[in-house]
N, C-alpha and C positions, 0 to 999 in steps of 0.2 A: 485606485478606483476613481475614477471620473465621470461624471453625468452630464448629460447634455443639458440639464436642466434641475431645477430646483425641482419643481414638480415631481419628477423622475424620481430625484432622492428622496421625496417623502413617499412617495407610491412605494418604491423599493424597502424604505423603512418600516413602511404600515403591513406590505405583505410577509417580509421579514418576523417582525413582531407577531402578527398570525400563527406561522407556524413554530416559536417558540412557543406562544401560549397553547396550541392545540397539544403538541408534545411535552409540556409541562402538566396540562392537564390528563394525559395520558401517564405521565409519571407518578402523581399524586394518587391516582385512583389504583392502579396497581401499587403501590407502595404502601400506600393508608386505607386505600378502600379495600382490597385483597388479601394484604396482611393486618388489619385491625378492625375494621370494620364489617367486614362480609365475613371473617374466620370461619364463625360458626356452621353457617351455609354453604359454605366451601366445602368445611371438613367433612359434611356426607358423603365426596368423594376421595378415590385416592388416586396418586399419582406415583409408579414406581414402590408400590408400599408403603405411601404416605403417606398421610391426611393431605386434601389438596392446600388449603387452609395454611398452614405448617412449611408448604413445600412453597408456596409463597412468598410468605415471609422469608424463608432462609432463599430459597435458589432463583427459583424465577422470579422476581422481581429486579435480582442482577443480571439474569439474561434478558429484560425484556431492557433493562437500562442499557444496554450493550445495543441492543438492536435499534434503540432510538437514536442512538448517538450514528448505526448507520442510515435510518432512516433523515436525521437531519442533515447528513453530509450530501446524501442526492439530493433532496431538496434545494438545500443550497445551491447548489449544482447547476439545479435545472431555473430558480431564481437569477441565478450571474449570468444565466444564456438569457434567459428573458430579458433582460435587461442591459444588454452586452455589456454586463462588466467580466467578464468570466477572464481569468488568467489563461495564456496561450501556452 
């Protein structure tokens, strides 16, 4: 990976870092806000016969970790094209 410019690589870094933390923060709050924190409020509903609450904790919060992982992989993505570092 090569930059025309220093500059470049900080820009690229700072946007970089962006969207680890917005995806971080998305994982925190499903992880901890959904399964510990919100339960209670959750579990008024159900999902599949389950308190939503519950179904958090245990399932979706590993499908929503899955999705981030492809959510960051386009990002990235579409970051290497912005930046033309992108592998050919």
């Amino acid at each position: 990976m090569a930059f025309e410019s220093k500059e470049q690589a900080q820009a690229y870094w700072k946007e970089n870092l962006s969207i680890m933390g917005s995806l971080l923060a998305i994982w925190f709050l499903v992880s901890y806000g959904a399964g510990v924190l919100f339960v209670d409020a959750l579990n008024q509903f159900q999902l599949g016969g389950f308190k939503l609450g519950f179904w958090f904790s245990q399932q979706g919060s590993i499908y929503i970790f899955v999705a981030l992982i492809f959510v960051y992989v386009y990002k990235m993505n579409a970051l290497d094209r912005k930046f033309n570092v992108h592998e050919d």
